[in-house]
TORNU-986260 format. One record per atom (N, C-alpha, C): residue in three letters; z, y, x. Coordinates in pm, 1 decimal. Atoms other than C-alpha are relative to their C-alpha. Layout:
BEGIN
<atom type="ALA" Z="Z" Y="Y" X="X"/>
...
END
This chain:
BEGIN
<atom type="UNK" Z="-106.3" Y="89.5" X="44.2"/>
<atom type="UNK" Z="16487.1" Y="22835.7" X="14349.5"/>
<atom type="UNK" Z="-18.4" Y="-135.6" X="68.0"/>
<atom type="UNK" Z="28.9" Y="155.5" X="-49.7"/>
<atom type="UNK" Z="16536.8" Y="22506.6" X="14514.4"/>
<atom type="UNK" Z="40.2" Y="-133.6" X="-84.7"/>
<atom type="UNK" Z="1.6" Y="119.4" X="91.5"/>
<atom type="UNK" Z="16496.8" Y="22166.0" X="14388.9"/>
<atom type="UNK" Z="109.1" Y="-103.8" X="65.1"/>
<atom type="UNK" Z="-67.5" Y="94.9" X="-43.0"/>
<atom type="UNK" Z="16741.0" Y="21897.5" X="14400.7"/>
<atom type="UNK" Z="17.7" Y="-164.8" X="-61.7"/>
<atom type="UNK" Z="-39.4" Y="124.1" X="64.6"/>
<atom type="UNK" Z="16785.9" Y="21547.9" X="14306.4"/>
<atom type="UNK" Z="85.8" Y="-39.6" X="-33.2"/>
<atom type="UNK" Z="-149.0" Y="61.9" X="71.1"/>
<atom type="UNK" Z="17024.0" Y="21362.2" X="14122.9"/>
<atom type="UNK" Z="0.2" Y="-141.4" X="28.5"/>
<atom type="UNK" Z="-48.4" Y="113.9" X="-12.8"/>
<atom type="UNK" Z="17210.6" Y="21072.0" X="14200.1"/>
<atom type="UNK" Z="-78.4" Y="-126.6" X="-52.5"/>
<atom type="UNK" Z="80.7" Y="102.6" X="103.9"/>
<atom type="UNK" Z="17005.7" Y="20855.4" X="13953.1"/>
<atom type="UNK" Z="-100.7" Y="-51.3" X="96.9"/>
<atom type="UNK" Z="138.9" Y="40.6" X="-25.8"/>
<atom type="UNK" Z="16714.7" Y="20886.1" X="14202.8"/>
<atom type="UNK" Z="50.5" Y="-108.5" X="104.8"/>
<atom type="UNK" Z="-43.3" Y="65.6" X="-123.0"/>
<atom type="UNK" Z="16936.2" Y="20718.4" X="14493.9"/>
<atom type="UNK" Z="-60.1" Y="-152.0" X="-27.7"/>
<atom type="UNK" Z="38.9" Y="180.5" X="-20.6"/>
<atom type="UNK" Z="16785.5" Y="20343.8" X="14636.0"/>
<atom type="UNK" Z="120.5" Y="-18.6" X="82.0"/>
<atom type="UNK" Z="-127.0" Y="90.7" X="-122.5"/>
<atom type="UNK" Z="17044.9" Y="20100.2" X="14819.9"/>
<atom type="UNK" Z="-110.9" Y="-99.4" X="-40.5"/>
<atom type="UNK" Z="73.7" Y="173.6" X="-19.8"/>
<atom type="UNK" Z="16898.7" Y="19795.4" X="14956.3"/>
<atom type="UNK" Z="90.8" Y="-66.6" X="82.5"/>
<atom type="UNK" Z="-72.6" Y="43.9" X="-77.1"/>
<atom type="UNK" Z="17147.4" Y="19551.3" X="15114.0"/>
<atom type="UNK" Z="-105.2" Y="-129.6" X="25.5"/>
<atom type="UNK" Z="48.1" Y="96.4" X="-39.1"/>
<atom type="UNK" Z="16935.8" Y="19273.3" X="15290.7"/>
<atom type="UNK" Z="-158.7" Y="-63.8" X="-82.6"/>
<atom type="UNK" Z="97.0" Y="-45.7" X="61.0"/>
<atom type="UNK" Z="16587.8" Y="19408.4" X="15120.5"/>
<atom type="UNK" Z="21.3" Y="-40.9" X="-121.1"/>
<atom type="UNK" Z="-4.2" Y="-8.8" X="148.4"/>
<atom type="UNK" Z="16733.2" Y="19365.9" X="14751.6"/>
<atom type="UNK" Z="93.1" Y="96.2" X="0.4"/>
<atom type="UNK" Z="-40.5" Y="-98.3" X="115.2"/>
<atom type="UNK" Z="16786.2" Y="19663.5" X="14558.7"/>
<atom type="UNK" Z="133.3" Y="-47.2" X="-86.5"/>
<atom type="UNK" Z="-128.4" Y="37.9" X="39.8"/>
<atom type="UNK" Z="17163.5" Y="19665.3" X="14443.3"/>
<atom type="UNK" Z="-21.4" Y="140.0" X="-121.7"/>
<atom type="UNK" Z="25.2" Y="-71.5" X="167.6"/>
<atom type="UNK" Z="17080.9" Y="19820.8" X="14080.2"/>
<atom type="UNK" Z="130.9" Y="-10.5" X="-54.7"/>
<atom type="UNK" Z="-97.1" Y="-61.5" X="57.3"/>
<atom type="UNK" Z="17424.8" Y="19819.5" X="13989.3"/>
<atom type="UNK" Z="115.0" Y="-4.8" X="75.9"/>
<atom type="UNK" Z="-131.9" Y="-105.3" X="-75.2"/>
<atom type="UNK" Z="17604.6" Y="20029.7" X="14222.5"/>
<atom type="UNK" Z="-16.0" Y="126.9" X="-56.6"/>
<atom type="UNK" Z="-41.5" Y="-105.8" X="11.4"/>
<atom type="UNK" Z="17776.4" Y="20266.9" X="14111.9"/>
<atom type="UNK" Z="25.6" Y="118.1" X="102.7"/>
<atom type="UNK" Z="-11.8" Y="-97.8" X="-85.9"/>
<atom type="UNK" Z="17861.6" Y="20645.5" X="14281.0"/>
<atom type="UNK" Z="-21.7" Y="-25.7" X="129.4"/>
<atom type="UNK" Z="13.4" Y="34.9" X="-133.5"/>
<atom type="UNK" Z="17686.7" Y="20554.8" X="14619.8"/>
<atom type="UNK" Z="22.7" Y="116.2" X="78.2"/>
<atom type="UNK" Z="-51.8" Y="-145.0" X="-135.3"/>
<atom type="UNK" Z="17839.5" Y="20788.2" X="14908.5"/>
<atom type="UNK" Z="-69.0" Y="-30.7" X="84.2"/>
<atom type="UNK" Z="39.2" Y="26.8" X="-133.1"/>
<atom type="UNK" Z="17669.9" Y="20785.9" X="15255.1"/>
<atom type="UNK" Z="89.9" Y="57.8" X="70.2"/>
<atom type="UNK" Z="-101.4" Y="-80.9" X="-36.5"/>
<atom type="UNK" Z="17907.2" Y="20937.0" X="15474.0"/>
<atom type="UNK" Z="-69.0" Y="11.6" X="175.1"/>
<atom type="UNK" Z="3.2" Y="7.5" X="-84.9"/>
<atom type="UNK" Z="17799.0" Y="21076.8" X="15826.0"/>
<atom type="UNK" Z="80.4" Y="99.8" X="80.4"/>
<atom type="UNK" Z="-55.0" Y="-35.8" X="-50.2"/>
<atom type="UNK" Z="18013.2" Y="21191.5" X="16083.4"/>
<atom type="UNK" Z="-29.8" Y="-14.3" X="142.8"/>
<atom type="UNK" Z="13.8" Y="33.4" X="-140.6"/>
<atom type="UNK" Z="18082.2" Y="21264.8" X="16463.8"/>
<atom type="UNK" Z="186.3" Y="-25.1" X="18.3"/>
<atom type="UNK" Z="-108.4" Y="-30.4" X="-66.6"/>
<atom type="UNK" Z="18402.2" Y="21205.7" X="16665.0"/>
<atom type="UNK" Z="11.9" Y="151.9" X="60.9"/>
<atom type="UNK" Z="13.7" Y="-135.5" X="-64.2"/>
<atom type="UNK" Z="18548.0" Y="21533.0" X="16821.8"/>
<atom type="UNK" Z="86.6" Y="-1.7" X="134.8"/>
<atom type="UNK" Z="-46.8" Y="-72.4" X="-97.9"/>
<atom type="UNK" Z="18654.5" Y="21605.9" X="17146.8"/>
<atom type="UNK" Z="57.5" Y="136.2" X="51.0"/>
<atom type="UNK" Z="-79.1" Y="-125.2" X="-27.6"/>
<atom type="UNK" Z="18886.3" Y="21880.9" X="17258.7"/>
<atom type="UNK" Z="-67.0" Y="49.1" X="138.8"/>
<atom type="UNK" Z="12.5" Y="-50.4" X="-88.8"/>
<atom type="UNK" Z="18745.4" Y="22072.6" X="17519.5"/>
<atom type="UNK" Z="14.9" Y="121.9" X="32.6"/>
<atom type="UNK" Z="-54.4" Y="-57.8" X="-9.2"/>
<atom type="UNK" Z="18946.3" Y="22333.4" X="17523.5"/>
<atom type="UNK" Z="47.2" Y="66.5" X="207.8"/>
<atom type="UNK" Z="-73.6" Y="-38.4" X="-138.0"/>
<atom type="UNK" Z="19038.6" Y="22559.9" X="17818.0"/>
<atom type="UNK" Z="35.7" Y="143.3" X="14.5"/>
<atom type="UNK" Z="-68.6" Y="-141.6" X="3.1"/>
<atom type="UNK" Z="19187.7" Y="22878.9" X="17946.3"/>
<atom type="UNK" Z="-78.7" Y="124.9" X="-6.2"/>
<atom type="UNK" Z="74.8" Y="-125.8" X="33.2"/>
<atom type="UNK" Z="18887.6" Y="23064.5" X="17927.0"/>
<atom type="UNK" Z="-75.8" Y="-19.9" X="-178.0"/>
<atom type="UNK" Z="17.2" Y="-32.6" X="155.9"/>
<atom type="UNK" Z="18866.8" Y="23002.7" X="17545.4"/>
<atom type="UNK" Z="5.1" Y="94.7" X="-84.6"/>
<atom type="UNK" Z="-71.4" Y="-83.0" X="99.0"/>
<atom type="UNK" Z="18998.2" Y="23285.8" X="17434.6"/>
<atom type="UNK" Z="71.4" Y="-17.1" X="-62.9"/>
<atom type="UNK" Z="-96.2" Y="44.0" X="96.7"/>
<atom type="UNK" Z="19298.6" Y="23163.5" X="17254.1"/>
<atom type="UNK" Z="-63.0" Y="-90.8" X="-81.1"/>
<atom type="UNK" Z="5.4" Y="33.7" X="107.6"/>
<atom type="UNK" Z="19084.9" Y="22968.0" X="17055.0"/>
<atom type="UNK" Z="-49.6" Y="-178.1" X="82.8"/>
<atom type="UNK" Z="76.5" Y="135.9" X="-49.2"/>
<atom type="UNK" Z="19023.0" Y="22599.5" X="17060.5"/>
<atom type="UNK" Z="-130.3" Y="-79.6" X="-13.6"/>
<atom type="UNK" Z="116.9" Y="29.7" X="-24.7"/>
<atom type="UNK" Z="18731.2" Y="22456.7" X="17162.7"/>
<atom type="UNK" Z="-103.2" Y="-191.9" X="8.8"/>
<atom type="UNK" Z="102.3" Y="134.9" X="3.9"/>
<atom type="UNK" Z="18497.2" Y="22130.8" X="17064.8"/>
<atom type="UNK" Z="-112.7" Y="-52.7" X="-13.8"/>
<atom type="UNK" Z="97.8" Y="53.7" X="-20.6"/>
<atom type="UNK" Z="18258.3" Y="21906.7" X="17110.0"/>
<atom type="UNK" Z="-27.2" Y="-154.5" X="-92.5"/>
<atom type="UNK" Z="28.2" Y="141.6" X="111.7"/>
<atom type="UNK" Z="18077.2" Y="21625.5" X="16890.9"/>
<atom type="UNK" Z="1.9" Y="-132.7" X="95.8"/>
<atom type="UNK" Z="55.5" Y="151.3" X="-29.7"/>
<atom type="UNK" Z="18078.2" Y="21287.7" X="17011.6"/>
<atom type="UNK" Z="-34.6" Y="-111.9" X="-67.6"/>
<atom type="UNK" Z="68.1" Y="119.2" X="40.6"/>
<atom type="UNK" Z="18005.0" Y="20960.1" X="16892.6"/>
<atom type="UNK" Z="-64.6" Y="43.9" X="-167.6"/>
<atom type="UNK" Z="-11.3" Y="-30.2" X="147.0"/>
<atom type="UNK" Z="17833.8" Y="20948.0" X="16532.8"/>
<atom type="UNK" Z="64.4" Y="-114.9" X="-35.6"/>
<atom type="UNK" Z="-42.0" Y="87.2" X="69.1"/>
<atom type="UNK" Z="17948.7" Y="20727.6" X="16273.8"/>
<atom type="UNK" Z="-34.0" Y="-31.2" X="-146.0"/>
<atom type="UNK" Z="21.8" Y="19.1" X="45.6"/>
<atom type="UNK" Z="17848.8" Y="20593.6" X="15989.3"/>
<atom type="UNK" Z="62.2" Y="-93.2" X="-164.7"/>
<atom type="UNK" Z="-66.8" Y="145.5" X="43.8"/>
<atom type="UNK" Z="17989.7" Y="20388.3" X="15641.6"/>
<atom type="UNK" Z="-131.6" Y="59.7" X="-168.6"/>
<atom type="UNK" Z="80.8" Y="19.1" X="153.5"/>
<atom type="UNK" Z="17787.1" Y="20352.4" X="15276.2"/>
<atom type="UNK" Z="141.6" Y="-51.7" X="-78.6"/>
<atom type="UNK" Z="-97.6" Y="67.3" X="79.0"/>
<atom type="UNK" Z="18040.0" Y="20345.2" X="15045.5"/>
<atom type="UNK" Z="-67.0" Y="-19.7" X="-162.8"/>
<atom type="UNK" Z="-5.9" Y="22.8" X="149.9"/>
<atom type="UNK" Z="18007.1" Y="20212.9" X="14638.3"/>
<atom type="UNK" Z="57.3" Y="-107.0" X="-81.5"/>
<atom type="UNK" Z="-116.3" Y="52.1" X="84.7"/>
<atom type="UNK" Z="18171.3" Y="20068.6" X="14359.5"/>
<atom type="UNK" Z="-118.1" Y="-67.5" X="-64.8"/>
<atom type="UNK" Z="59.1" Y="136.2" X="167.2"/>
<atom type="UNK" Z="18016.2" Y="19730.5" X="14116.9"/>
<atom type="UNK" Z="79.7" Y="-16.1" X="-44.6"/>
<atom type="UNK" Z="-94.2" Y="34.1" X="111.8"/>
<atom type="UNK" Z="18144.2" Y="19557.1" X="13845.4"/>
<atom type="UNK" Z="-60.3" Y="-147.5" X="62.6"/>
<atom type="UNK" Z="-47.7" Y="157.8" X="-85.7"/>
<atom type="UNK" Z="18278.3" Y="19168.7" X="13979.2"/>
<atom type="UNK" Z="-107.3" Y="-78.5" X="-98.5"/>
<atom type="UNK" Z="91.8" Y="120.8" X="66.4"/>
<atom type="UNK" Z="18043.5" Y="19015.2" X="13694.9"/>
<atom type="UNK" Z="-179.7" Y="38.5" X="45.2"/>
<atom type="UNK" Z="160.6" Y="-59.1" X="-28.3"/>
<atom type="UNK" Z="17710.0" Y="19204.2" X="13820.1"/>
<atom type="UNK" Z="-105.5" Y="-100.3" X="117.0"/>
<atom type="UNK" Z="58.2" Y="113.4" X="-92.1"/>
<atom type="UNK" Z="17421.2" Y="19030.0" X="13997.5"/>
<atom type="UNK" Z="43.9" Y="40.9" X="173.0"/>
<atom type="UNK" Z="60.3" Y="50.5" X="-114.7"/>
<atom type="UNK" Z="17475.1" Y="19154.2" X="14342.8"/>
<atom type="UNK" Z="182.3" Y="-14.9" X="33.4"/>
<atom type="UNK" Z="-137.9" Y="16.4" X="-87.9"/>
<atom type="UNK" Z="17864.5" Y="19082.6" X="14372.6"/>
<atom type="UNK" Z="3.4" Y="-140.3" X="86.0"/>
<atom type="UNK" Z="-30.0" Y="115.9" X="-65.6"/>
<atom type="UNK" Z="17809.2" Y="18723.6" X="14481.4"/>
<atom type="UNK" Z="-80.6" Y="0.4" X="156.6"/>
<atom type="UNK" Z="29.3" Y="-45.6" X="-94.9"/>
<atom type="UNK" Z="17569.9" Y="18853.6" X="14789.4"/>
<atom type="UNK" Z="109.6" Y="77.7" X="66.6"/>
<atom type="UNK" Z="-88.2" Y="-78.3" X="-11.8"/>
<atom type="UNK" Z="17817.4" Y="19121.2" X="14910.1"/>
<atom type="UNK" Z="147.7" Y="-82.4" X="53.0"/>
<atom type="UNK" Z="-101.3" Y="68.9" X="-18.4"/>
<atom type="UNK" Z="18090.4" Y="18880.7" X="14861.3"/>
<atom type="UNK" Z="3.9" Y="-113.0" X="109.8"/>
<atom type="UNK" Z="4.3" Y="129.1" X="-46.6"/>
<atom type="UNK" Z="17956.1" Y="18610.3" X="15061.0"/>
<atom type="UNK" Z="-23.6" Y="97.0" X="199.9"/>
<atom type="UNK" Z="-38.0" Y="-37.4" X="-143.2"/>
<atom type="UNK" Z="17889.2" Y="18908.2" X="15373.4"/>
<atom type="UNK" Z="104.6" Y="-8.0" X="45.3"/>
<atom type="UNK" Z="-154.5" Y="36.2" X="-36.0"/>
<atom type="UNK" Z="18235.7" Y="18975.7" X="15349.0"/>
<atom type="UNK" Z="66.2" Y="-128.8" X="79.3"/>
<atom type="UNK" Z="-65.9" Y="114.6" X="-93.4"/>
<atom type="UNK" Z="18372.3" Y="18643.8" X="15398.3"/>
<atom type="UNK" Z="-77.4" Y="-41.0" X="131.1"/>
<atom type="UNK" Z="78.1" Y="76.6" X="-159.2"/>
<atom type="UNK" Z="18086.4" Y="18525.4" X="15637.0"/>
<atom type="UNK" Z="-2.7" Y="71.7" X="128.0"/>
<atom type="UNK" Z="11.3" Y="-110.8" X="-94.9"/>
<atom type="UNK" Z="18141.8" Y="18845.0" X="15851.3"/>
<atom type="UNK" Z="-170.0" Y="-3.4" X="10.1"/>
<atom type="UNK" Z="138.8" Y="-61.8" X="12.6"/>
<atom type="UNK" Z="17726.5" Y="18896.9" X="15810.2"/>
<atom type="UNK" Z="-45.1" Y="160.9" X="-4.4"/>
<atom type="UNK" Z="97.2" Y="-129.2" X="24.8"/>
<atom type="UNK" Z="17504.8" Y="19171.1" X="15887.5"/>
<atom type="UNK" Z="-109.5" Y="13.9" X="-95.1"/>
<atom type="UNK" Z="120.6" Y="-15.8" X="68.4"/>
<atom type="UNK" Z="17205.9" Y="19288.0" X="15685.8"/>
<atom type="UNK" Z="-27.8" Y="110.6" X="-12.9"/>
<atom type="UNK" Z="57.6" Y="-167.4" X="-20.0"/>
<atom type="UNK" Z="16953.3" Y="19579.9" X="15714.5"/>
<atom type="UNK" Z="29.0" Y="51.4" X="-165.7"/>
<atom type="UNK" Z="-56.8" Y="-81.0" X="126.1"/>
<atom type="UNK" Z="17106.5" Y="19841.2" X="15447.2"/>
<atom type="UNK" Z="-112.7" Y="129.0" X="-7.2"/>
<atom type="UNK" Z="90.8" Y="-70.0" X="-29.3"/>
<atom type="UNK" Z="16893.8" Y="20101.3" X="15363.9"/>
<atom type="UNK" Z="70.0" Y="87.5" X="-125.9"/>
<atom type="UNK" Z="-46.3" Y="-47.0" X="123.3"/>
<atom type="UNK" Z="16991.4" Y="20409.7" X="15096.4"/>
<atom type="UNK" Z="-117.1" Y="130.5" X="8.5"/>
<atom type="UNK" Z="100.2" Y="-95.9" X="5.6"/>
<atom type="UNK" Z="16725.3" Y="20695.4" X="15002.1"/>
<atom type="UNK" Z="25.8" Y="45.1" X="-102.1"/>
<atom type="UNK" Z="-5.9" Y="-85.3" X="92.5"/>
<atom type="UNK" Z="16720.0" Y="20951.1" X="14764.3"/>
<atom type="UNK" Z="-1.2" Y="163.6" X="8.8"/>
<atom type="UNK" Z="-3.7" Y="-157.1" X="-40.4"/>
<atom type="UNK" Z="16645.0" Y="21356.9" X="14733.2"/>
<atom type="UNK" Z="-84.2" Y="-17.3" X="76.5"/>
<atom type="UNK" Z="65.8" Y="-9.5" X="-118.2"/>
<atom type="UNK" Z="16593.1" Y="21446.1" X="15060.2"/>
<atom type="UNK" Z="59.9" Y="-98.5" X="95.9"/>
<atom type="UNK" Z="-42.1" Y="65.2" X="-109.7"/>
<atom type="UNK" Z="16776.0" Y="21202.2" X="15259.8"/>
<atom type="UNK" Z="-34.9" Y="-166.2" X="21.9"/>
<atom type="UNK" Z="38.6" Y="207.1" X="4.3"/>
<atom type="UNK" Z="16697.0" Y="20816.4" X="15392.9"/>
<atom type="UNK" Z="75.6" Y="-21.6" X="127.5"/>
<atom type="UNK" Z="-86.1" Y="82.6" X="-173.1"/>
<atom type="UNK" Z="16926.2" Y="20606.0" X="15683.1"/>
<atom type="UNK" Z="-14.7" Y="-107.3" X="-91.2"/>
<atom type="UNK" Z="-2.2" Y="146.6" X="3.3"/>
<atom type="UNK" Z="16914.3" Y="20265.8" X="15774.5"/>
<atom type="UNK" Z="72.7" Y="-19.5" X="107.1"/>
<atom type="UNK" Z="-88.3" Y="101.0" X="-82.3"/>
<atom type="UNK" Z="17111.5" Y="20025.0" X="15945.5"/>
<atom type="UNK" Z="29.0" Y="-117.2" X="-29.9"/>
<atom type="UNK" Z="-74.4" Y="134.5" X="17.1"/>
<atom type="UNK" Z="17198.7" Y="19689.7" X="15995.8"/>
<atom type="UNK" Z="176.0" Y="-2.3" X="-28.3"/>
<atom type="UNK" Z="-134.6" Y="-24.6" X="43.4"/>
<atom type="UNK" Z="17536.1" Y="19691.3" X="15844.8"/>
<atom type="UNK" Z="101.9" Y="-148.7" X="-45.9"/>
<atom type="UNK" Z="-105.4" Y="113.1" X="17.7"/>
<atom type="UNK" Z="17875.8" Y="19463.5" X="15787.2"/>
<atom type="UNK" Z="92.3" Y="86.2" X="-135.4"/>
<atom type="UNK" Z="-71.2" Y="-18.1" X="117.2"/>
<atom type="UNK" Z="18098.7" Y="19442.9" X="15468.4"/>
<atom type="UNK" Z="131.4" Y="89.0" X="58.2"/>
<atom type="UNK" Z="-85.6" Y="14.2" X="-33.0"/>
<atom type="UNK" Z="18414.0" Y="19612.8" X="15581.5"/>
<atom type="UNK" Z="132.3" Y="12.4" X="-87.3"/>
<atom type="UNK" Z="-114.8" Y="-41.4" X="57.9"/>
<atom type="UNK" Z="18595.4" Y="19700.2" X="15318.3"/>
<atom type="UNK" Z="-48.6" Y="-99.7" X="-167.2"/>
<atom type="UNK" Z="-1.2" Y="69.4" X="104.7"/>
<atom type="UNK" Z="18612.5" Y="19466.0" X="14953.1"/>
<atom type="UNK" Z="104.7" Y="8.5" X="-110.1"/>
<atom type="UNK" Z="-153.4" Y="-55.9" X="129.7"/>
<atom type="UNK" Z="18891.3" Y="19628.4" X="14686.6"/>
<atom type="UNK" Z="-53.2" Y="-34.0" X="-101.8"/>
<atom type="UNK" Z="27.5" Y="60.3" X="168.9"/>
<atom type="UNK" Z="18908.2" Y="19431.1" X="14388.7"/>
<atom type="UNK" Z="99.6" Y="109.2" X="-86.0"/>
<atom type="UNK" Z="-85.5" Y="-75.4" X="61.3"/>
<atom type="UNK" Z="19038.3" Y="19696.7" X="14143.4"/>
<atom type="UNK" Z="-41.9" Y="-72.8" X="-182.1"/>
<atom type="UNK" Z="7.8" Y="50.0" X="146.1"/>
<atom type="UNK" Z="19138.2" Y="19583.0" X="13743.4"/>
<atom type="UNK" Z="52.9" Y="75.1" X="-59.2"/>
<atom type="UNK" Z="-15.9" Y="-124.0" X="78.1"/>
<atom type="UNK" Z="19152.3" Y="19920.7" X="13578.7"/>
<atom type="UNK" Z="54.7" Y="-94.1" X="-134.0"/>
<atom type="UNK" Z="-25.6" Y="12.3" X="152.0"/>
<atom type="UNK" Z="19317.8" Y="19869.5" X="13203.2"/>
<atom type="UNK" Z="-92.1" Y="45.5" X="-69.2"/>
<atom type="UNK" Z="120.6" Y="0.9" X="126.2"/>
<atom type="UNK" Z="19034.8" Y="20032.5" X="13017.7"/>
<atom type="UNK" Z="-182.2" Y="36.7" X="68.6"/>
<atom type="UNK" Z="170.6" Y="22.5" X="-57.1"/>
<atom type="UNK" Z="18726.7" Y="19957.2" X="13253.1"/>
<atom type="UNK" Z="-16.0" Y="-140.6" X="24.3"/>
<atom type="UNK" Z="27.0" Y="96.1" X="-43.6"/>
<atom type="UNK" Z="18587.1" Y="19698.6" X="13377.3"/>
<atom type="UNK" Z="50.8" Y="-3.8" X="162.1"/>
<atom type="UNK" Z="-70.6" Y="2.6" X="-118.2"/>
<atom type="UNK" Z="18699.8" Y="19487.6" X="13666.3"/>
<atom type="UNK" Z="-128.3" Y="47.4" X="103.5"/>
<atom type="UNK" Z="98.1" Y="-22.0" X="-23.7"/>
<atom type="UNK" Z="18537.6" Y="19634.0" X="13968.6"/>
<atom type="UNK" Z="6.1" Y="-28.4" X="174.7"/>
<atom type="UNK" Z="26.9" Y="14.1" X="-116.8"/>
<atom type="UNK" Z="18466.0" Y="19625.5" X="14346.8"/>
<atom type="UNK" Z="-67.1" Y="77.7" X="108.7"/>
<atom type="UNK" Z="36.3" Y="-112.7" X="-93.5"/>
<atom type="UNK" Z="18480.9" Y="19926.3" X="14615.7"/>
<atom type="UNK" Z="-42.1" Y="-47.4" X="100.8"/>
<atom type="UNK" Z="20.3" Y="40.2" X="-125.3"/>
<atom type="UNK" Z="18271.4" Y="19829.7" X="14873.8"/>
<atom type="UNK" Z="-33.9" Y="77.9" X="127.3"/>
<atom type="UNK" Z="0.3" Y="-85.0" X="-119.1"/>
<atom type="UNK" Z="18201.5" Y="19974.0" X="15218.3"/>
<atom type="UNK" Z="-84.9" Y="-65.6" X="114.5"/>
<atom type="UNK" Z="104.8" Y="8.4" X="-98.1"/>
<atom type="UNK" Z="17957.6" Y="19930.4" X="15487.2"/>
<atom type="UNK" Z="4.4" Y="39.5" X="86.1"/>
<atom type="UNK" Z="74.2" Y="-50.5" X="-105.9"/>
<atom type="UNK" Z="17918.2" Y="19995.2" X="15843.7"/>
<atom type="UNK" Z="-97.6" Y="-26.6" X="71.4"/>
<atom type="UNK" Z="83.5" Y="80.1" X="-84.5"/>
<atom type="UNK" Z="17692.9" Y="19957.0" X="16130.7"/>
<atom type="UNK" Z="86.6" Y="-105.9" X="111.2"/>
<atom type="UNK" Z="-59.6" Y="105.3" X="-82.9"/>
<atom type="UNK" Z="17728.0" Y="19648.6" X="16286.0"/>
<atom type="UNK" Z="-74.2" Y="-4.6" X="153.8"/>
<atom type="UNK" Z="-6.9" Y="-29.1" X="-136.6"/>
<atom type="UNK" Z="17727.0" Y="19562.1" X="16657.4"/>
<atom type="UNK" Z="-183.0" Y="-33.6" X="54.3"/>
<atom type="UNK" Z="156.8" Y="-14.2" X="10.5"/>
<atom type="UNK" Z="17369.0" Y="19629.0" X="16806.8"/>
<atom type="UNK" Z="-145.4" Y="65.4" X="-78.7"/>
<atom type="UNK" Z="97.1" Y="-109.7" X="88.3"/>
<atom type="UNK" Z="17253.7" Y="19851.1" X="16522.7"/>
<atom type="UNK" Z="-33.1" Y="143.4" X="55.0"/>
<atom type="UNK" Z="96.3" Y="-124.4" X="-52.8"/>
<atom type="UNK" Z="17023.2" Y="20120.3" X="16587.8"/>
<atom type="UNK" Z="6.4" Y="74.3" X="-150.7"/>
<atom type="UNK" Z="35.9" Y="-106.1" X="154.2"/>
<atom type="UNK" Z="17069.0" Y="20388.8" X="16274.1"/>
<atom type="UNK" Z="-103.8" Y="75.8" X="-7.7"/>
<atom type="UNK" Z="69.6" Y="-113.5" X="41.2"/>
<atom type="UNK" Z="16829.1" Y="20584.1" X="16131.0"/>
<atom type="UNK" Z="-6.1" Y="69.3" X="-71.6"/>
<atom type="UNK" Z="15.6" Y="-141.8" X="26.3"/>
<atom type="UNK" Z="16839.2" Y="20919.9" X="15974.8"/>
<atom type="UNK" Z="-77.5" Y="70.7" X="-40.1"/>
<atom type="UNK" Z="87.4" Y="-148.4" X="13.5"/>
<atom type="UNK" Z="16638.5" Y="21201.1" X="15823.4"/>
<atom type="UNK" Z="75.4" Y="38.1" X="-140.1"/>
<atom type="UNK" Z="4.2" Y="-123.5" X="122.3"/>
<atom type="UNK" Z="16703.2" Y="21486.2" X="15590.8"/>
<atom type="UNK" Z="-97.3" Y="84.7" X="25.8"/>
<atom type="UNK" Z="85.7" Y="-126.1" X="-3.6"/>
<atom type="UNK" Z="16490.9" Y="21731.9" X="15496.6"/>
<atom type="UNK" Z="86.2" Y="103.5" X="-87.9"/>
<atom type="UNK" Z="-68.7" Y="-109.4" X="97.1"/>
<atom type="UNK" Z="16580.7" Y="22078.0" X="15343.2"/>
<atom type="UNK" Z="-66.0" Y="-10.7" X="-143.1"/>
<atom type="UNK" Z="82.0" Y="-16.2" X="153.4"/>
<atom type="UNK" Z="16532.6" Y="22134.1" X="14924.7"/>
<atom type="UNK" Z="-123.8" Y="82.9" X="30.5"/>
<atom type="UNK" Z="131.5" Y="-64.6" X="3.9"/>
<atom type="UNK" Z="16182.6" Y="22242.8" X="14881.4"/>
<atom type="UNK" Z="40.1" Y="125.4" X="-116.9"/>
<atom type="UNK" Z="-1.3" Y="-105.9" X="85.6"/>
<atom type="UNK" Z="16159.7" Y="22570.0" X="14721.4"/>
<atom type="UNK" Z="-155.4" Y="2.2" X="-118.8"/>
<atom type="UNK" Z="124.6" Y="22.6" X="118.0"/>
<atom type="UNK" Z="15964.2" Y="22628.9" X="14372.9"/>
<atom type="UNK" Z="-56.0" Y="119.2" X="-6.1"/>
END
């Protein structure tokens, strides 16, 4: 049977402080795709990965300690080494605010979707491992 972790265990660090109240943290990694398609495909179409890409997405609440950090990348356009771990997985990057949605749900609290990429000159880093078996 394999083991897995739960969300609970996830770290975020935006600019080596621990952002303890983020909510549902996503990592999201991706490639671009290229068509390289041709007539000896066999009818079928054919691709290739290119670039990766990267964003950290999560949601606070506007009264929490780290909205006034966060808020102040945003406006200042600032980088800061981001870091997220948990389970089996850990990436880092120097990262920029890009995204800041003030949302004012009726029966939540007000809150703040934020978003992360790598910024210009960042070097990412990566690992997963597979679940360990018991």
């Amino acid at each position: 049977m394999a083991k897995y972790k739960l969300g609970l265990d996830c770290v975020l660090t935006v600019g080596g402080t621990q952002i303890k109240d983020a909510k549902d943290v996503t990592l999201n990694i991706e490639r671009g795709d290229a068509d390289v398609t041709t007539r000896n495909s066999n009818g079928w179409r054919a691709h290739l990965g290119t670039l990766k890409d990267a964003s950290i997405e999560f949601n606070i609440l506007t009264g929490g300690d780290s909205f006034p950090g966060l808020l102040s990348m945003f406006t200042g356009r600032t980088a800061a080494s981001v870091a997220v771990s948990g389970g089996n997985l850990s990436f880092s990057a120097s990262m920029v605010v890009t995204n800041f949605a003030v949302s004012q749900p009726l029966e939540d609290g007000e809150g703040v979707a934020v978003t992360l990429r790598p910024s210009l000159g960042s070097t990412p880093s990566f690992s997963c491992a597979t679940a360990s078996n018991s």
